[in-house]
N, C-alpha and C positions, 0 to 999 in steps of 0.2 A: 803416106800416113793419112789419120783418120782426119777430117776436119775440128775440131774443137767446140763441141755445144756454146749456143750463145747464152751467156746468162740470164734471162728470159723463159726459156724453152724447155726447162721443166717445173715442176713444182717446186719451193723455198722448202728451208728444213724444218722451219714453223710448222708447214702445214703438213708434211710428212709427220712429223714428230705428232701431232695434234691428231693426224688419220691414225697412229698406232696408237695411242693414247684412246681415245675414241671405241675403237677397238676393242682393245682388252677391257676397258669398264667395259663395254656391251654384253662380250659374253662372259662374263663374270655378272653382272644382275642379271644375266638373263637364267645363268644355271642356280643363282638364287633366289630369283622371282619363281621359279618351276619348284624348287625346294618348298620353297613359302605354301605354294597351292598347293602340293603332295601333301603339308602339312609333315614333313621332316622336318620344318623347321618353322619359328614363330613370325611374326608379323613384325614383330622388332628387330629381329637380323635385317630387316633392308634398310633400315636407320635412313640417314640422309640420301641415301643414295635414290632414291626416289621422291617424287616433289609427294606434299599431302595426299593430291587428288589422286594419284596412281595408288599411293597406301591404302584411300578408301575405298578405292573401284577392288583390288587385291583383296581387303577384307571382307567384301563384301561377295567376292565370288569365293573365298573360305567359306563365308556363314552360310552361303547357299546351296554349298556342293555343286559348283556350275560345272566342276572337273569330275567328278567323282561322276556322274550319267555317264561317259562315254568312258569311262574305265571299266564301268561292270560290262561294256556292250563288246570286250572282245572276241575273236574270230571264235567260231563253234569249232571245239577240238583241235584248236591250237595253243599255244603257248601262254601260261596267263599275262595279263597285263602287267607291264611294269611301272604301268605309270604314266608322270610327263616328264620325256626326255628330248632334252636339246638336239635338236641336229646341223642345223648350220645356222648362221648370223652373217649378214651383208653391213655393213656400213659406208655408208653414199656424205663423205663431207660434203656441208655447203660454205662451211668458214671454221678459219679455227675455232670457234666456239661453239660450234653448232654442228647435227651432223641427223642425218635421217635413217634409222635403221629397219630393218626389215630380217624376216628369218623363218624357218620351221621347227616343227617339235614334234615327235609322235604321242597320242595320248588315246589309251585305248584300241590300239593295233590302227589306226589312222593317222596318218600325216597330215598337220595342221600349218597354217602359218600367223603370224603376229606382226605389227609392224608399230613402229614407235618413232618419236623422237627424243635424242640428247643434246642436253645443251651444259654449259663452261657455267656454275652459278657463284656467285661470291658468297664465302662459309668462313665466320668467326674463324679466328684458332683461339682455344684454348690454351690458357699459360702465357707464361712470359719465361723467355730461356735469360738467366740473369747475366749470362756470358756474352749475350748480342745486345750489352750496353742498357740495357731496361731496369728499372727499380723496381721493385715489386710489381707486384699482381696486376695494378695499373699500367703496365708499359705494355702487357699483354691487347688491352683493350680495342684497340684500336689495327691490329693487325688482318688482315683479310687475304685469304688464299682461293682461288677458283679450282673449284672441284665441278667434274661432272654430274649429270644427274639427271633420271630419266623421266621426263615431265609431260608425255603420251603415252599413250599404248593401247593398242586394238589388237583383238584376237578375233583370225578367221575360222 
């Protein structure tokens, strides 16, 4: 028979769980942060999921068209541009809270890449569920849940 892994000698479930976690927010903001700048969609769909300073750097390459230049500069007599589209997403945990991402995108018939960090932040909840012992509105108050949320981001 096979020897028996030492308990040690892989990764804990924490941090697996925390790398798939990790993960799917990534590319899930990441095909909505590309939404945002195509301008399918508004500056308010990224809601929390992005710290302020990403929201303003985002709106701010909206108001400038910093995407739209290499959308008109598609291949001559090829296919028109479709846009900015996701292609892959790397995520590099460094702790279950934290995690460094990195990835590509085509925009304007060019492959691009982006790199960013996420981190684990603590976010109000709203309400109070009156079934999990709380009184009113005030039992809610004090409740705090960690959500991810993307608090870098650079584009090559």
């Amino acid at each position: 028979m096979f020897p028996r892994p030492r308990s040690g000698a892989g990764p804990s479930r924490k941090t697996v769980a925390a790398a798939v976690e990790a993960r799917r927010f990534t590319v899930a903001t990441s095909r909505l942060l590309f939404e945002v700048i195509d301008r399918r969609r508004g500056i308010a769909h990224l809601g929390d999921s992005v710290s302020p300073a990403i929201a303003d750097q985002v709106a701010a390459l909206v108001r400038h068209d910093a995407f739209r230049v290499a959308e008109t500069s598609g291949a001559p007599g090829g296919p028109p541009a479709r846009g900015t589209v996701l292609h892959r997403v790397h995520v590099q945990l460094r702790d279950t809270s934290s995690a460094e991402v990195f990835g590509s995108y085509t925009s304007g018939g060019r492959v691009r890449a982006f790199a960013g960090r996420v981190e684990r932040k603590p976010c109000r909840v709203r309400g109070a569920d009156p079934r999990a012992g709380g009184r009113g509105a005030r039992a809610g108050l004090g409740q705090v849940e960690y959500r991810w949320q993307l608090v870098a981001l650079e584009f090559c």
